[in-house]
C-alpha positions in Angstrom: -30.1 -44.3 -74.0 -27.1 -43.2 -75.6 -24.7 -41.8 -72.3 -24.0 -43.9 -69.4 -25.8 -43.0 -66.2 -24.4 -42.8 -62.9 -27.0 -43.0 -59.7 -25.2 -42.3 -56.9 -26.5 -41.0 -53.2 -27.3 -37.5 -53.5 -26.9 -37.3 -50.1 -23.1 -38.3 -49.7 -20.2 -36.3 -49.6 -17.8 -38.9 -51.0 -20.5 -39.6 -53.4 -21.2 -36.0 -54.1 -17.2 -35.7 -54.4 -16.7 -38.8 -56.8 -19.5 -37.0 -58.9 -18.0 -33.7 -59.2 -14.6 -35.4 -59.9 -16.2 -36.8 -62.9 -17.8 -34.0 -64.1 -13.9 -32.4 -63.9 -12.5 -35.4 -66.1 -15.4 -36.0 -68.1 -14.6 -33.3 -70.9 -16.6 -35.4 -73.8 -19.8 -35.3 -71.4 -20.0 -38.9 -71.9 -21.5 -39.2 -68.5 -25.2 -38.8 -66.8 -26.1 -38.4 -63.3 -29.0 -39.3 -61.3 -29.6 -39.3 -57.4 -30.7 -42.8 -56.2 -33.2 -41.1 -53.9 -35.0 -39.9 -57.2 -34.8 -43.5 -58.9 -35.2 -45.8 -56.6 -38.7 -47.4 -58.0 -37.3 -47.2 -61.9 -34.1 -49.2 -61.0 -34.2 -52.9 -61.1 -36.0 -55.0 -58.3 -32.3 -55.9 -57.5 -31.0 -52.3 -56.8 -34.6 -51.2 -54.7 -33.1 -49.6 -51.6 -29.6 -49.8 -52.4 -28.1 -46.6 -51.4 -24.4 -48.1 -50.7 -23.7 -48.2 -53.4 -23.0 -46.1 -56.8 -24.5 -47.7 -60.1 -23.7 -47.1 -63.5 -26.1 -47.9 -66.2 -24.2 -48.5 -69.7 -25.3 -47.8 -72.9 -25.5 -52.1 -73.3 -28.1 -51.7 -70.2 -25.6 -53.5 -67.8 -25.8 -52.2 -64.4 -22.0 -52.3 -62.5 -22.0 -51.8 -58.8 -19.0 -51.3 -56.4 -15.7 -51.6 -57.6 -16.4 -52.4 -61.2 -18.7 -49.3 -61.6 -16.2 -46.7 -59.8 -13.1 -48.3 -62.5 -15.6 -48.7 -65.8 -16.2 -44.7 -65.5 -12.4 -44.0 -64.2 -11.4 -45.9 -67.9 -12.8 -42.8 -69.7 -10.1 -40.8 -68.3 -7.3 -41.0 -70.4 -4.2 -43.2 -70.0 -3.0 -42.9 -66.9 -7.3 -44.0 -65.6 -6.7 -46.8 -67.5 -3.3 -48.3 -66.6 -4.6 -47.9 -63.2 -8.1 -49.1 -64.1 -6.3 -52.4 -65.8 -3.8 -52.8 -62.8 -7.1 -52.5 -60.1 -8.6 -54.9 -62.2 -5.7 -58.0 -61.3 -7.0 -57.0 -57.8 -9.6 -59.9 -57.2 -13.3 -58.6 -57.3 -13.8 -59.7 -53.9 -11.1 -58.0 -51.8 -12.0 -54.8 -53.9 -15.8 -54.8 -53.2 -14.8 -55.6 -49.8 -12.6 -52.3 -49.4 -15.4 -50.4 -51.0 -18.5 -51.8 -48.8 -15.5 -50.6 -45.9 -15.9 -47.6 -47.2 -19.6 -47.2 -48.2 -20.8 -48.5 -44.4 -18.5 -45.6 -43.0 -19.1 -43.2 -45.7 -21.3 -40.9 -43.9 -19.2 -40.6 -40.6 -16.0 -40.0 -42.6 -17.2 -38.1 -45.7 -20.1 -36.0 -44.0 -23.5 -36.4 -45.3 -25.7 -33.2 -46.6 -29.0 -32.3 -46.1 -30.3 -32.3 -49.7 -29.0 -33.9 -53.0 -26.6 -32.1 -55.2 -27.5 -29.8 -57.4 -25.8 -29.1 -60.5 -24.7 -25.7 -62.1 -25.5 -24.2 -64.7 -23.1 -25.6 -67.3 -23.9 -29.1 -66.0 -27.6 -29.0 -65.4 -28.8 -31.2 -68.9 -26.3 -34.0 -67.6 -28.7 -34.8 -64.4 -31.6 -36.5 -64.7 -34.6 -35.2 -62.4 -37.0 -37.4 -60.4 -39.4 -37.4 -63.7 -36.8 -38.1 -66.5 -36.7 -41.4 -68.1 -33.6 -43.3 -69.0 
């Protein structure tokens, strides 16, 4: 695998949001997508049924959750991402992850939540991965 992937739930509109922001930023394509309703039995025993969550799968096969998954893709993002990446980063892992499972267990009520996944356009339709795509 030679792009990042990021699973997210299809079904989210913050989720849905935070993947069309990338798409926006990400003007090298360096990053995959993937709904976690399509992956759920290929992920790792760990992630099975996580949906609160987006996961990035690297290149080095390390799978970040949470907080450190949302700032490792914002770090692609020129300077300005990364001197707030670096400066969310003296934030302790804990108190982030916190504000983000705050976030995530609310997600739906705040953010809406759609009736089917997210379907790409045109341009962006070879960076999603499909139910039957392996990665």
């Amino acid at each position: 695998m030679s792009q990042p992937i990021i699973f997210f739930d299809g079904v989210c509109g913050l989720c849905n949001r935070f993947v069309k922001f990338v798409i926006r930023c990400d003007k090298k394509n360096i990053f995959r997508f993937a709904a976690l309703q399509d992956f759920q039995e290929k992920l790792p025993k760990e992630f099975c049924g996580e949906m609160n969550t987006v996961i990035v799968l690297s290149s080095e096969k390390v799978y970040l959750t949470k907080s450190d998954a949302v700032l490792y893709v914002f770090g692609f993002f020129g300077l300005t991402s990364k001197a707030l990446v670096m400066s969310l980063q003296l934030i302790p892992k804990g108190f982030r992850d916190w504000i983000y499972d705050t976030v995530a267990r609310n997600r739906y009520d705040w953010f809406g939540k759609q009736a089917a996944c997210l379907l790409p356009d045109d341009s962006n339709n070879s960076r999603f991965l499909r139910k039957d795509d392996r990665f």
